[in-house]
Rosetta silent file (secondary structure, phi, psi, omega in degrees, C-alpha in Angstrom):
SEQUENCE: XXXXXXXXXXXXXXXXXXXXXXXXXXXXXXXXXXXXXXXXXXXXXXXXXXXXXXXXXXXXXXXXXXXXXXXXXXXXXXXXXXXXXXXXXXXXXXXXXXXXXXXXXX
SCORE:     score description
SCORE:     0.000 S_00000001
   1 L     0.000  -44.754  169.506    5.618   18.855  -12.437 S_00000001
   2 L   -71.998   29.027  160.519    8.262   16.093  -12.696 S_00000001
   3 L  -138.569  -11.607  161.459   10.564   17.788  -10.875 S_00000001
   4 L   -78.219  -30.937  178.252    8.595   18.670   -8.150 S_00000001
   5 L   -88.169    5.380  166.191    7.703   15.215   -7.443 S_00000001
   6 H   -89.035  -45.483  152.635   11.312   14.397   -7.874 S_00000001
   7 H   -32.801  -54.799 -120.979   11.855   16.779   -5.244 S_00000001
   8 H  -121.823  -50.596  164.971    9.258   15.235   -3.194 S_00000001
   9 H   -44.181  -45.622  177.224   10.784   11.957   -3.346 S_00000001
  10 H   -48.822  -82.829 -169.686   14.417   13.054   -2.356 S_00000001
  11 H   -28.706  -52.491 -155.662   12.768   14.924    0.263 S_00000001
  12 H   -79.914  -54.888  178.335   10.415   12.087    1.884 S_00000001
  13 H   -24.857  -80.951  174.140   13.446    9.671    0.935 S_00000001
  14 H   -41.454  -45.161 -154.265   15.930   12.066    3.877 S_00000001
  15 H   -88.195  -35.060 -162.514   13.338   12.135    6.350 S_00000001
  16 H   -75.170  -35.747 -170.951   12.769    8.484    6.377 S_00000001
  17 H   -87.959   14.692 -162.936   16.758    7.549    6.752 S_00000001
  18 H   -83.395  -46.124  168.743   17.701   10.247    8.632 S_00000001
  19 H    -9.658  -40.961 -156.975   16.229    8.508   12.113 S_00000001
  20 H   -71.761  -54.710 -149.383   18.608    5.792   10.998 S_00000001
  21 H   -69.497  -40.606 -177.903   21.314    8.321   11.556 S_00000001
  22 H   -80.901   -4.454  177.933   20.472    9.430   14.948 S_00000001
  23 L  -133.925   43.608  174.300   20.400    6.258   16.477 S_00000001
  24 L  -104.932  146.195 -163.508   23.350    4.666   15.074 S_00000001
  25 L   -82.443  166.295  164.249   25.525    2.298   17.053 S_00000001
  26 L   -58.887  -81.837 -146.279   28.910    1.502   17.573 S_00000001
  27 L   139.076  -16.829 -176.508   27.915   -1.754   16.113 S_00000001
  28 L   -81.106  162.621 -167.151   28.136   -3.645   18.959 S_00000001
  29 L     3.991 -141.064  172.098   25.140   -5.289   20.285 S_00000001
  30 L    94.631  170.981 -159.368   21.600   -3.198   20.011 S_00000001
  31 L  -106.258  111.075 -167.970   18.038   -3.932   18.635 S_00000001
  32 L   -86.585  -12.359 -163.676   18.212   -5.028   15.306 S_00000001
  33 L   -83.829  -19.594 -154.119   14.298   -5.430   14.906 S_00000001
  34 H   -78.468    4.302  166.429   13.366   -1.271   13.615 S_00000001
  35 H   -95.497   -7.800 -179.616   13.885   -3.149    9.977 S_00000001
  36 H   -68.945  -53.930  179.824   11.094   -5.427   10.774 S_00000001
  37 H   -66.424  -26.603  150.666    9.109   -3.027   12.054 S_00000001
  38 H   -56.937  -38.253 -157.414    9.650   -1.097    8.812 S_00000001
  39 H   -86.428  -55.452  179.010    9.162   -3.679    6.846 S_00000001
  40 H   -52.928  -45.144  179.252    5.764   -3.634    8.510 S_00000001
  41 H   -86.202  -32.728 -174.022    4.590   -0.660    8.145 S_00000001
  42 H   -66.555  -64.614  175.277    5.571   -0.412    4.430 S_00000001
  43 H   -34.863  -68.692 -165.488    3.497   -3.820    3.744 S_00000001
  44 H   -72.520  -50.690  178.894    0.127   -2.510    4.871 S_00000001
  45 H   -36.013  -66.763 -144.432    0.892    1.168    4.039 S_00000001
  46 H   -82.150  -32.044 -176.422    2.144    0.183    0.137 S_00000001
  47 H   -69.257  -75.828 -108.355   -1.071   -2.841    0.006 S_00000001
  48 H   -98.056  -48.798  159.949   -3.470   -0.356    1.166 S_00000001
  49 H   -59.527  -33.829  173.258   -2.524    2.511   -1.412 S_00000001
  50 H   -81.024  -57.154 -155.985   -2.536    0.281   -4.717 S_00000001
  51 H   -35.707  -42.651 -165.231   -5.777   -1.462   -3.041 S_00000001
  52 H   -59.451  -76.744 -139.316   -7.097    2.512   -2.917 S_00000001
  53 H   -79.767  -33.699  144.518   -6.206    3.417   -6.200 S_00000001
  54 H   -22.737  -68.865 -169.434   -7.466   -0.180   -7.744 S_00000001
  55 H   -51.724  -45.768 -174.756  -11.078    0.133   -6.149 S_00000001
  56 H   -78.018  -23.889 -174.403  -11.186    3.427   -7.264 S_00000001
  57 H   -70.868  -43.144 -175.409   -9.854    3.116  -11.112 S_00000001
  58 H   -77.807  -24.021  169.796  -12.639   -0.002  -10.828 S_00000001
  59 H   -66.923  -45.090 -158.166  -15.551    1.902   -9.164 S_00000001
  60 H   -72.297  -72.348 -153.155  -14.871    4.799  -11.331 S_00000001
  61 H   -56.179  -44.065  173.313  -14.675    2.596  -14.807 S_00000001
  62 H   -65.626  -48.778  154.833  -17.881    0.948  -13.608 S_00000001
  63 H   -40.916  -62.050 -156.481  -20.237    3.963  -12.875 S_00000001
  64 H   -80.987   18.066 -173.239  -19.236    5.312  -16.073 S_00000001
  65 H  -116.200  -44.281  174.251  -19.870    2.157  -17.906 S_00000001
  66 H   -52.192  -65.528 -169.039  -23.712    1.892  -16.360 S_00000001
  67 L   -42.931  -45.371  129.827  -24.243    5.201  -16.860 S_00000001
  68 L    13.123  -96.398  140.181  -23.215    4.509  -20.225 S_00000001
  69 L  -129.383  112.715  169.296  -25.923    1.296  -20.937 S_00000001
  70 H   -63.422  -14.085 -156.031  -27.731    0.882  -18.090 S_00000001
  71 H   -87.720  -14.184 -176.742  -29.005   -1.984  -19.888 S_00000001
  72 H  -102.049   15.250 -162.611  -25.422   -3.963  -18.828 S_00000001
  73 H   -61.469  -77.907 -177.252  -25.956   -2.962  -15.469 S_00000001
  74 H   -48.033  -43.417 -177.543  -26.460   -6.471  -13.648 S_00000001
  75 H   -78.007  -19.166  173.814  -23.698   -8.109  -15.887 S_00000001
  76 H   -60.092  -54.932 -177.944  -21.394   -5.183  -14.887 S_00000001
  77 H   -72.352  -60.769 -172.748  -21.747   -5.372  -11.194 S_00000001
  78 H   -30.706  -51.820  168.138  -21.434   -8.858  -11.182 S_00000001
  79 H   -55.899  -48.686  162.847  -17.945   -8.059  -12.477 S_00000001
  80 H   -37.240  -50.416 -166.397  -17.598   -5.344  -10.178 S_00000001
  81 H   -88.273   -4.041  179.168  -17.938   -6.994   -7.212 S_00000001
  82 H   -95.607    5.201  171.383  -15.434  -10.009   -8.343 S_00000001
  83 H   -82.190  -42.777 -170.032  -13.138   -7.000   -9.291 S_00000001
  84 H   -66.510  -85.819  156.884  -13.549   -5.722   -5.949 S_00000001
  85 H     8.047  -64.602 -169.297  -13.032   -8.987   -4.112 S_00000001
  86 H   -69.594  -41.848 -171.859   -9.792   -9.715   -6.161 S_00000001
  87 H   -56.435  -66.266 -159.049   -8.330   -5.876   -4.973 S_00000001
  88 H   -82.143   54.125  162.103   -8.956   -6.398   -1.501 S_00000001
  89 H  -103.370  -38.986 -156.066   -7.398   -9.658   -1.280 S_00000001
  90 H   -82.136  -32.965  164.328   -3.926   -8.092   -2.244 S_00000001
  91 H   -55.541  -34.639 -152.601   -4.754   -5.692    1.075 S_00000001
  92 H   -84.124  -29.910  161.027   -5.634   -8.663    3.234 S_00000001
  93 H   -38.466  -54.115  179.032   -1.918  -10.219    1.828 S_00000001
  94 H   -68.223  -67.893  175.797    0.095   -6.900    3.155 S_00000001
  95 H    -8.770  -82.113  147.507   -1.721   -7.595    5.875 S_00000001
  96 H   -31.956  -21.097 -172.278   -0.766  -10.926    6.479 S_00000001
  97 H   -99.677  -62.083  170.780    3.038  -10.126    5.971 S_00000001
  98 H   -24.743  -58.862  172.561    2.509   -7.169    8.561 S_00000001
  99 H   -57.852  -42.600  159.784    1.630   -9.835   10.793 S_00000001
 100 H   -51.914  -57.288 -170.633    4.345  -12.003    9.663 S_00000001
 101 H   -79.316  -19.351 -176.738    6.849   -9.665   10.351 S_00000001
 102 H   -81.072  -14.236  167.874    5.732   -7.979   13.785 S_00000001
 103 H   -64.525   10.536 -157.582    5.707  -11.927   14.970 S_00000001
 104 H  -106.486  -47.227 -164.970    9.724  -11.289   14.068 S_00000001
 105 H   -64.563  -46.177 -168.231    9.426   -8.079   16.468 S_00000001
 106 L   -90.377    0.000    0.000    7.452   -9.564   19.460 S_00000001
């Protein structure tokens, strides 16, 4: 299993540079911005997958905690939703950078 996702890293790794490869310069002049624009995509992309996996480890943790004693239900959610809150903040941050950086682009 660890070597297939070692594999799958290598792999995803080459396809991302090789674009690099095909549109390399002399050096002289040229648009200098496709790291920005990277930079960009990676920010929301990389927020937006731990956000995912957050919500869900906390959604998950939480069902199974009602179900559990329902009797802790209302002190649960109450947690829940300031768990929730706190997650998607750290989305609306990559956000924010996204935005930061395509003002770099534009």
């Amino acid at each position: 299993m660890t070597r297939h996702l070692g594999k799958l890293a290598l792999y995803t790794l080459f396809f991302a540079l090789l674009p690099l490869a095909a549109f390399a310069q002399d050096g002289a002049g040229g648009n200098s911005s496709w790291g920005y624009a990277v930079g960009a995509g990676l920010a929301v992309g990389l927020a937006g997958l731990g956000c995912g996996i957050g919500q869900g480890l906390t959604a998950g943790n939480t069902t199974a905690g009602i179900a559990r004693n329902p009797g802790a239900a209302g002190a649960m959610f109450t947690n829940f939703i300031l768990g929730m809150v706190l997650i998607e903040s750290i989305a609306i941050y990559g956000l924010l950078i996204a935005f930061l950086l395509y003002g770099k682009i534009a």
